[in-house]
C-alpha positions as a Python dict, from the first residue, in 0.01 Angstrom:
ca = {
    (1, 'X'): (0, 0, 0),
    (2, 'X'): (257, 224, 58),
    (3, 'X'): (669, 248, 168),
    (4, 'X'): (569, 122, 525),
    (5, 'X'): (375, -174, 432),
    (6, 'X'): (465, -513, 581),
    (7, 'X'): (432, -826, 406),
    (8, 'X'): (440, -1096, 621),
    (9, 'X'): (291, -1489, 673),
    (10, 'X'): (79, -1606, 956),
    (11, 'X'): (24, -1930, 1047),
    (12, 'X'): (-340, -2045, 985),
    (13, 'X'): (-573, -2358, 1029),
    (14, 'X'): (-424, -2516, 676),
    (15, 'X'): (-103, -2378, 652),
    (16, 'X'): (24, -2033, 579),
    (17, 'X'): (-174, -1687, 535),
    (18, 'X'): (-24, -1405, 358),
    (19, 'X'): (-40, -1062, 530),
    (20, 'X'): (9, -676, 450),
    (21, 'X'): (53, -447, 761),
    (22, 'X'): (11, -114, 804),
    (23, 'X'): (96, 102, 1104),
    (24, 'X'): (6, 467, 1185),
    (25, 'X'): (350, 673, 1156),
    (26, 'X'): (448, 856, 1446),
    (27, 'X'): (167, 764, 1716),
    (28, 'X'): (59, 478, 1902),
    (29, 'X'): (-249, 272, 1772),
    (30, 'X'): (-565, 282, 1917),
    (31, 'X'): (-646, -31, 1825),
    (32, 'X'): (-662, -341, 1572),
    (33, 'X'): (-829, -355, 1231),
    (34, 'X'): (-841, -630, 973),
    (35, 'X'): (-984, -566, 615),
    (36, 'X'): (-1109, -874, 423),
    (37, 'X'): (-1061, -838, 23),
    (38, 'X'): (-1330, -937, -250),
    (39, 'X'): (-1396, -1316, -403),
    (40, 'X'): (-1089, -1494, -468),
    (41, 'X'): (-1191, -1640, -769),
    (42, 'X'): (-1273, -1324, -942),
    (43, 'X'): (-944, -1185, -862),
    (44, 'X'): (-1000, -1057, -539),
    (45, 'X'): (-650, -1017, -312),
    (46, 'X'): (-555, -835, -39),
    (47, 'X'): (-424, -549, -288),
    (48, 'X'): (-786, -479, -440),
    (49, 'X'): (-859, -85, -416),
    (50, 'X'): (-1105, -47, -240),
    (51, 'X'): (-974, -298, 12),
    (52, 'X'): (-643, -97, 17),
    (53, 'X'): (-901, 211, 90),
    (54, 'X'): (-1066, 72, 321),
    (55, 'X'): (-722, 25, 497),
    (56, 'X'): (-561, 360, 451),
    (57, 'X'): (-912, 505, 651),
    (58, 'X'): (-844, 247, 948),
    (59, 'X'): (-435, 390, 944),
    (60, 'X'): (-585, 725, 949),
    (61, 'X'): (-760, 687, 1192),
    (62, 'X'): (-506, 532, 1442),
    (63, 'X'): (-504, 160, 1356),
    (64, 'X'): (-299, -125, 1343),
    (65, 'X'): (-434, -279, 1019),
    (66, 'X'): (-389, -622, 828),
    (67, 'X'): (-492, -724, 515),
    (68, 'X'): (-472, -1127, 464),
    (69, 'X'): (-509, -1315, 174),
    (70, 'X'): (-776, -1588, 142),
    (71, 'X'): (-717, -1951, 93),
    (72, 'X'): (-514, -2021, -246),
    (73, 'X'): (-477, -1637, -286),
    (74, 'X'): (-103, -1488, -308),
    (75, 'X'): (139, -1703, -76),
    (76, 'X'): (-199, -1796, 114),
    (77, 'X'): (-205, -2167, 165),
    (78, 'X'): (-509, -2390, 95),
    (79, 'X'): (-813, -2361, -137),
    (80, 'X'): (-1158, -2153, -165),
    (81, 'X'): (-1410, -2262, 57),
    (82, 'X'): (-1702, -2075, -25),
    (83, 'X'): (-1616, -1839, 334),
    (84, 'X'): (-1672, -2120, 568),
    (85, 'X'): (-1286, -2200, 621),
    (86, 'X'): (-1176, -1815, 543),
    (87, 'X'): (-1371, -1737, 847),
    (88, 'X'): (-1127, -1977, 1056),
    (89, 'X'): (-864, -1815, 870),
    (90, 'X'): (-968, -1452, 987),
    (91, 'X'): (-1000, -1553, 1319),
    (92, 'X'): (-655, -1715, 1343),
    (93, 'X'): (-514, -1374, 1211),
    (94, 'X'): (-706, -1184, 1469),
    (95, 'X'): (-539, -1425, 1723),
    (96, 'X'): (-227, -1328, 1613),
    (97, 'X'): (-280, -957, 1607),
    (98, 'X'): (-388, -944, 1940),
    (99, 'X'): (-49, -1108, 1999),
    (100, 'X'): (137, -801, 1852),
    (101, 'X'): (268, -632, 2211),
    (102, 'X'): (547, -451, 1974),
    (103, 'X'): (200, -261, 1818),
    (104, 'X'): (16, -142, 2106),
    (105, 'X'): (62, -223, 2447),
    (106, 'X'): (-235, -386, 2548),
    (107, 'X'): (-298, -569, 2228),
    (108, 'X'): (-492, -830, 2354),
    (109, 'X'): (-702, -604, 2491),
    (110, 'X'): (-760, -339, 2180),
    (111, 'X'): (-1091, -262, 1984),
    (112, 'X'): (-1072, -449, 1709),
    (113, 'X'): (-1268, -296, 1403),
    (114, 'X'): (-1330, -505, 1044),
    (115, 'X'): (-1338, -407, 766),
    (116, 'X'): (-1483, -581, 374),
    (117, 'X'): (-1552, -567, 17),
    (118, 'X'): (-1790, -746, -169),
    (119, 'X'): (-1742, -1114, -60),
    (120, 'X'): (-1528, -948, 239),
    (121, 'X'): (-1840, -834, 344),
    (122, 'X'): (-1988, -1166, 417),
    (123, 'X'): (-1694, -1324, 529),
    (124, 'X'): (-1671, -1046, 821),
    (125, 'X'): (-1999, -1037, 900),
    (126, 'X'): (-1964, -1418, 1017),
    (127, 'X'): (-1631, -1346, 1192),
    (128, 'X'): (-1789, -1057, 1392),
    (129, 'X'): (-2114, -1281, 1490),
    (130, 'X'): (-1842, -1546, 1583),
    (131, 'X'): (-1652, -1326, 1782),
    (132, 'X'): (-1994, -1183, 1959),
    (133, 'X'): (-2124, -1530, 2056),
    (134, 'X'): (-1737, -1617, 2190),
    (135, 'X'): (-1825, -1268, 2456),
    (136, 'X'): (-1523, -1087, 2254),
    (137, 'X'): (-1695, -844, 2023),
    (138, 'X'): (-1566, -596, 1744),
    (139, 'X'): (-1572, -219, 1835),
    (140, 'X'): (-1740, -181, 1482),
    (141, 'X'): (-1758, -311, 1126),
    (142, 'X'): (-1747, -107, 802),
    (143, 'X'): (-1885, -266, 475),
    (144, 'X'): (-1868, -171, 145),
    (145, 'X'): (-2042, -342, -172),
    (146, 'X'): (-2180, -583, 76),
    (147, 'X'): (-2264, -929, -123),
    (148, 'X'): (-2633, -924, 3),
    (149, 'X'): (-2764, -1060, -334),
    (150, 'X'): (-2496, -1375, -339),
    (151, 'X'): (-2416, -1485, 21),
    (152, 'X'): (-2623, -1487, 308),
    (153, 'X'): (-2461, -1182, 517),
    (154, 'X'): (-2507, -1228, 862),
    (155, 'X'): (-2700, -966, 1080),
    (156, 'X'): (-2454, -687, 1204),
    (157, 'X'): (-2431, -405, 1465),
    (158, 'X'): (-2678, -108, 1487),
    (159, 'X'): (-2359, 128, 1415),
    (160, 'X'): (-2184, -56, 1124),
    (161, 'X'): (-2115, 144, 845),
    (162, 'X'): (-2267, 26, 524),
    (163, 'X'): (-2164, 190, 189),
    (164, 'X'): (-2256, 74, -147),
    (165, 'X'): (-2298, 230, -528),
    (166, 'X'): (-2620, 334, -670),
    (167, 'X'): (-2533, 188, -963),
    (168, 'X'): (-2326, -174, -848),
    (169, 'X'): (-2453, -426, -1125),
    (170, 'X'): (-2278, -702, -924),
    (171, 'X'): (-2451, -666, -615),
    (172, 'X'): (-2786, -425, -662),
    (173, 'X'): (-2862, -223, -403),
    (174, 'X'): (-3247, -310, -392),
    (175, 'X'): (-3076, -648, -235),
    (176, 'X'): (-2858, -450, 50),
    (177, 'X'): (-3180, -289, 128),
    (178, 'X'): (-3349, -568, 183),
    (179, 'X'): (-3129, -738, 425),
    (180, 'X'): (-3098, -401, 592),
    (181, 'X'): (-3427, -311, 603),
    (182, 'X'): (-3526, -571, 891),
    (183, 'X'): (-3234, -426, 1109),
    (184, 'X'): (-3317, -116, 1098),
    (185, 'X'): (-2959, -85, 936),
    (186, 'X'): (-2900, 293, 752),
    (187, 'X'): (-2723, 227, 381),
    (188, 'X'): (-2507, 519, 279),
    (189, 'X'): (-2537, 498, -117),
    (190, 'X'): (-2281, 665, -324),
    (191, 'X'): (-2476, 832, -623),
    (192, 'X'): (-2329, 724, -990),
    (193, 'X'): (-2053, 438, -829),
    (194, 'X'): (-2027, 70, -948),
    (195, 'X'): (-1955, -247, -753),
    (196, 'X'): (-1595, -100, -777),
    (197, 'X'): (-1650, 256, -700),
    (198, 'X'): (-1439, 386, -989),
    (199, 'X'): (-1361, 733, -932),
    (200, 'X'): (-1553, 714, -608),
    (201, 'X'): (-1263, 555, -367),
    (202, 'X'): (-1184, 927, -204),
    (203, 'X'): (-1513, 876, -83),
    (204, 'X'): (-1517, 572, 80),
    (205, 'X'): (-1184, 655, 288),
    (206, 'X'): (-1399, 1035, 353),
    (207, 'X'): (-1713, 843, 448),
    (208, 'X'): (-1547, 581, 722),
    (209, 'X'): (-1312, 810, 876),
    (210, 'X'): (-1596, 1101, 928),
    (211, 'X'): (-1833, 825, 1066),
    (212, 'X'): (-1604, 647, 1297),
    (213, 'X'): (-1495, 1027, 1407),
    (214, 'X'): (-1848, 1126, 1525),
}
């Protein structure tokens, strides 16, 4: 993402995960973030735009932040599993940031905030009801292009921050409605953007980091 970035393997649940870290310059982080990346098998990595976006709003705003790769993706061990086993994957990673004294003092201890795109979307959304039912819950999510219309997305938090394109022909946003509508869940809709928000990724980083600021 940029001359600080860390690339670096973690060990997961079938062998190795492939990393990028980024670390506020200058001050101590707040807290932990990971930001899951769109389908694999569409070309989804770690290095998508918007997920790198996504990421340089949780550095601004004073996180630790981690970027894996999913299964068979990159130096990423292991193949696609439809999210089920890429949830065990995020979960080991989250392990092992909360290991990360050299970050933040109390790392086992920090907010941890999540972040995805597209299929990163649904993939979090299971890892933060995981981590809710294990009594360890995220501080917040923040979705974007959330795969309503092709997975079933799990129920999130009253103050996640969901942000998708009025015009996304991959997932439509009659779909995120409708799986927001029933919790009462705002949708913060980006007039003219596509499923990959072409032109539109200043707004995304603008959008998250004046939410999470309020």
């Amino acid at each position: 993402m940029n001359a600080h970035t860390q690339v670096l393997t973690v060990a997961g649940p079938v062998g190795a995960i492939d990393v990028s870290v980024d670390l506020p310059q200058g001050t101590p982080a707040r807290g932990l973030a990971l930001v899951a990346h769109p389908h694999p098998l569409f070309g989804g990595t770690k290095d998508n735009k918007v997920a790198q976006t996504l990421a340089r709003a949780f550095v601004q705003l004073g996180y630790a932040t981690v970027r894996p790769n999913f299964r068979g993706v990159g130096g990423t061990a292991g193949e696609h599993d439809n999210g089920n086993g890429e949830q065990d994957d995020l979960l080991a990673v989250i392990d092992w940031m909360r290991g990360r004294q050299e970050w933040l003092e109390q790392a086992a201890t920090a907010p941890l905030a999540l972040g995805g795109f597209s299929f990163g979307s649904y993939v979090a959304s299971h890892v933060a009801r995981r981590l809710a039912e294990a009594g360890t819950p995220v501080q917040r999510l923040a979705m974007v292009g959330t795969a309503a219309s092709r997975w079933q997305v799990a129920p999130v938090p009253a103050d996640t921050i969901v942000i998708h394109g009025e015009q996304d022909d991959t997932v439509p946003l009659a779909s995120v409605l409708d799986w927001a509508r029933p919790q009462e869940l705002p949708v913060i809709v980006i007039p003219g953007a596509d499923h990959f928000f072409h032109r539109k990724l200043h707004l995304i980083k603008q959008l998250v980091v004046n939410a999470w600021e309020r």
